[in-house]
Structure formats: structure tokens, C-alpha cells
C-alpha positions, 0 to 999 in steps of 0.5 A: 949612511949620512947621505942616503938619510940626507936624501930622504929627508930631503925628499920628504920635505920636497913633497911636504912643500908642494903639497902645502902649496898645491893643496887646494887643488887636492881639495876643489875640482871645478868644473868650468862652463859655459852652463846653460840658463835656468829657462834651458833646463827647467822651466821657469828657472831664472838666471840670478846674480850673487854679490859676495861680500869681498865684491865676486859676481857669482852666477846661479839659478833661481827655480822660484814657486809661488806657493813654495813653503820653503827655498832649498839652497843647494851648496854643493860639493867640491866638484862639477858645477850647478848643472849636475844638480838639475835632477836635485832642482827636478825633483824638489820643485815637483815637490813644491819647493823653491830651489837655488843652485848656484856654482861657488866662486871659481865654479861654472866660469864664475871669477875667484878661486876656492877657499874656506873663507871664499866659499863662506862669502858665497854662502852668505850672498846665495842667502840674500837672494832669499825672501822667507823661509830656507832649507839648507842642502849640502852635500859633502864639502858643500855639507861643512859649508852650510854647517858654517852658514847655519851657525850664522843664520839658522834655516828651518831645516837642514840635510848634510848629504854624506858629511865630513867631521873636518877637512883635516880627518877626511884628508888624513883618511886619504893621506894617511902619511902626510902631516894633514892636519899641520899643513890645511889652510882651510879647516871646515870643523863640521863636528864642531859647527853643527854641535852649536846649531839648533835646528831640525837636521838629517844627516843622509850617507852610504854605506859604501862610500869611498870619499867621506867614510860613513863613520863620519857622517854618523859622527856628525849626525849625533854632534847635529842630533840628527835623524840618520839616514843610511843608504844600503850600497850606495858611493859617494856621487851614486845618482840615489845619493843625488836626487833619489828619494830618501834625499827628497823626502828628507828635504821634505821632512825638515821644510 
């Protein structure tokens, strides 16, 4: 029996190892460009450059009103690049609001590779592109990192799109029978961040979604005391959930 059990466990640590050293890879799915510039897919639309505080030069594009109430800086999640949120941009400027998409380092032929840290440098140099008052929009991982960005410099609103409570309990909801939370590098306590934060809130979810379970979000939405909002039928990257109108009138609502 001595060697059947040797092997196991041998095999075991094996997957345990590769995947401690691969996890990013589970977690970041960039997209990599070329993407167009701002002008080719919204009028008026400017190419921008971000500086991050480690020296990345990150690329992004600036939808800018001049009687806008508010910019929505768009941290997205942890897949694509900026250009799958033009219809994000689209709607929030026909609604008379300055909008900033910019793709995290690693994303849309930007340098860098993707990290909690990283992503918090990124977060942090989108803003400073950013004169007078901002509404933070973040969808799924993009929701923990302006969680994280809020407990540094509060915006006058906030909507978290289809947030997780942690990296570790939306990891351990998919990989049930790894030791999750022992092997993350990056943590992004969302729960934890949104419950030190005082600003207006809606937490946006559907109830069909296969990647952050709906239990999360609703979670985070009462850490947050958010107004919740829920989608009937709705998955993780449907398009209603992207720019449909219950996210653009709850971008409305907190700007």
C-alpha cells in the first residue's frame, strides 16, 4: 500500500506546485491588441497615456464632455482589453458623462504582467489623469480593484458590477479541492475594503451568473450598504450586464 499512497501524494503536490506557479494565469486573461484609437471608435475620443507609479506606460482613452458632471473611470475585469467596453463608453457619454477606459498593465499591448499590486498602480495613475469629480465603475475583478482605490481616494459614486467578496472564495467556489486560500498571491478582500468606504454605492448582479456567484455580490452589496441591484436571468459577460440600462442608470444614480 506503501507506494500506491507515495504516488498520490506525489501527485498532488505536483498539481498543488504548478499551480501556485501558474496562478496568475488562472486568474488574468488579457487580451492583447493592437486596439484602434479613441477617435475610431467614438468621436472625440483621445488617446491618453498613464504613468504608474513602478514607471509602466499604460494606454487608455479619454471620452471627455465639457459640461460633464462627472468622469466614470472604467476598471474592467480580468478579461479582454478596453475595446470590448465601447458600448459601456457609448452610452454613459450619450448620457453626458466624461468616461475613461484604459486597459491594465499586460492588457491591450500594454507592458507589464498583472498582479494585485500592479493593478493598484494602474488604478491610481488612471485617476490622475482625472481633474474634478469621478465615479468609479468596476466590473468583477475590476469591482475589487476600485474597491481598493476607494479606500485610497473616495469618488463621488461607486457601482461594482457582479463583485466578488475575495479572490480566495470566488477561487474556492471554482477549485473546491484546491487549498485556495493558502496558495493566492494576490488577495483583493473586496468585503473587507468596501466596509471602510463611505460613499454612495450600487452593487449591479445576475442572477444567473456562472463565474461570481450572485451570493457574493449580495454580500458585498450589504458590507458596502449599497442599493442592490438584480438582473433576472442574466450571466457573468451577458451584454445587459455590460452596458444595458440598469448599469447606466445606476452609473446615473451615484454621479
Amino acid at each position: 500500500m506503501r507506494r500506491p499512497v507515495l504516488i498520490a501524494v506525489a501527485v498532488v503536490v505536483t498539481i498543488v506546485a504548478v499551480v501556485f506557479t501558474f496562478q496568475r494565469k488562472l486568474v488574468y486573461f488579457p487580451s492583447p491588441g493592437p486596439v484602434p484609437s479613441a477617435e475610431e471608435v467614438l468621436p472625440g475620443g483621445r488617446d491618453v497615456r498613464l504613468v504608474t507609479a513602478d514607471g509602466l506606460l499604460l494606454d487608455g482613452w479619454h471620452f471627455e464632455l465639457p459640461d460633464a458632471t462627472a468622469t466614470v473611470v472604467v476598471f474592467p475585469g480580468n478579461g479582454g482589453n478596453r475595446a470590448g467596453r465601447v458600448s459601456l463608453a457609448r452610452e454613459l457619454t450619450s448620457r453626458g458623462l466624461s468616461v475613461l477606459l484604459f486597459d491594465y498593465r499586460g492588457y491591450g499591448d500594454n507592458p507589464g504582467k498583472p498582479s494585485e499590486e500592479g493593478l493598484t498602480f494602474d488604478a491610481r495613475a488612471a485617476l490622475d489623469l482625472i481633474d474634478g469629480p469621478v465615479v468609479y465603475f468596476g466590473e468583477s475583478l475590476g469591482a475589487a480593484v476600485a474597491a481598493e482605490l476607494a479606500t485610497f481616494r473616495a469618488p463621488k459614486g461607486m457601482v461594482l458590477r457582479s463583485p466578488f467578496t475575495s479572490l480566495a472564495a470566488v477561487g474556492s467556489h471554482h477549485y473546491p479541492w484546491l487549498p485556495v486560500k493558502m496558495l493566492l498571491q494576490d488577495k483583493f478582500p473586496v468585503v473587507e475594503r468596501v466596509s471602510a468606504v463611505e460613499v454612495p454605492t450600487v452593487v449591479l448582479l445576475g442572477t444567473k451568473d456562472s463565474v461570481v456567484p450572485p451570493a457574493q455580490s449580495r454580500e458585498v452589496a450589504t458590507a458596502a450598504r449599497a442599493k442592490l441591484v438584480e438582473i433576472a436571468g442574466a450571466d457573468h459577460n451577458d451584454e445587459v450586464l455590460v452596458s444595458g440600462p440598469q448599469v447606466i442608470d445606476a452609473v446615473l444614480s451615484v454621479s
